[in-house]
N, C-alpha and C positions, 0 to 999 in steps of 0.2 A: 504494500500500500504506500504509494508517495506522500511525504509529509513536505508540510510546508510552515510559516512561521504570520502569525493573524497581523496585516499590516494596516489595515483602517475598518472600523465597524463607524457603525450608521446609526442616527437612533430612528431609522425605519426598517428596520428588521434586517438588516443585510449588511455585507462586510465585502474582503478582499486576501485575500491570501496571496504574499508572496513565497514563488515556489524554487527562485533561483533561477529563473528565466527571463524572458523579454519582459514579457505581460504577465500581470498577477491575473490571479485567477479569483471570479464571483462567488460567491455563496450566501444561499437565502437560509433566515432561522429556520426555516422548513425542512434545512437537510441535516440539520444537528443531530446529534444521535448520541444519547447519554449526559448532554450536557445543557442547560439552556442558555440562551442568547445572550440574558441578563449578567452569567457567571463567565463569559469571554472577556480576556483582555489584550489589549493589543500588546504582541510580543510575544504572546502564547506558541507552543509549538501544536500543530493538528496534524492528524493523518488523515486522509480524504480519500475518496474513490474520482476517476476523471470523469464527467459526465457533458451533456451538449443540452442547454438550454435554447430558449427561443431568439436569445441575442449573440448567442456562441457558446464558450469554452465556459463549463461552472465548477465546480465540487459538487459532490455528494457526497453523504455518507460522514460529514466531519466529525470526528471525535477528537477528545486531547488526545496530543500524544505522551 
C-alpha cells in the first residue's frame, strides 16, 4: 500500500496528500477508514489505496500509517 504524508486539509471535508511526486494526491472524508477527518493533522503519515475520481487521480482507502 503506498503511503504518503497529509499536506493541507480543508475545513470542507477534504485534504491533499503528498506522495513524493509531481502532484499530490485528493482525498475526501468519505474514504477514511478507521480514522475521522476531525483527528487528521497535517504532517501525519497515511497509507492509501490509488483510486480515479471524477476530477482524476484520489486516494482511497486512507488510514494512519
Amino acid at each position: 500500500m503506498p503511503e504518503g504524508t497529509i499536506k493541507r486539509l480543508t475545513d470542507r471535508g477534504f485534504g491533499f496528500i503528498d506522495t513524493g511526486g509531481d502532484k499530490d494526491l485528493f482525498f475526501h472524508s468519505s474514504s477514511l477508514e478507521g480514522v475521522g477527518y476531525d483527528e487528521l493533522q497535517e504532517g501525519q503519515r497515511v497509507s492509501f489505496t490509488a483510486g480515479r475520481g471524477p476530477k482524476g487521480p484520489c486516494a482511497e482507502n486512507v488510514k494512519l500509517a
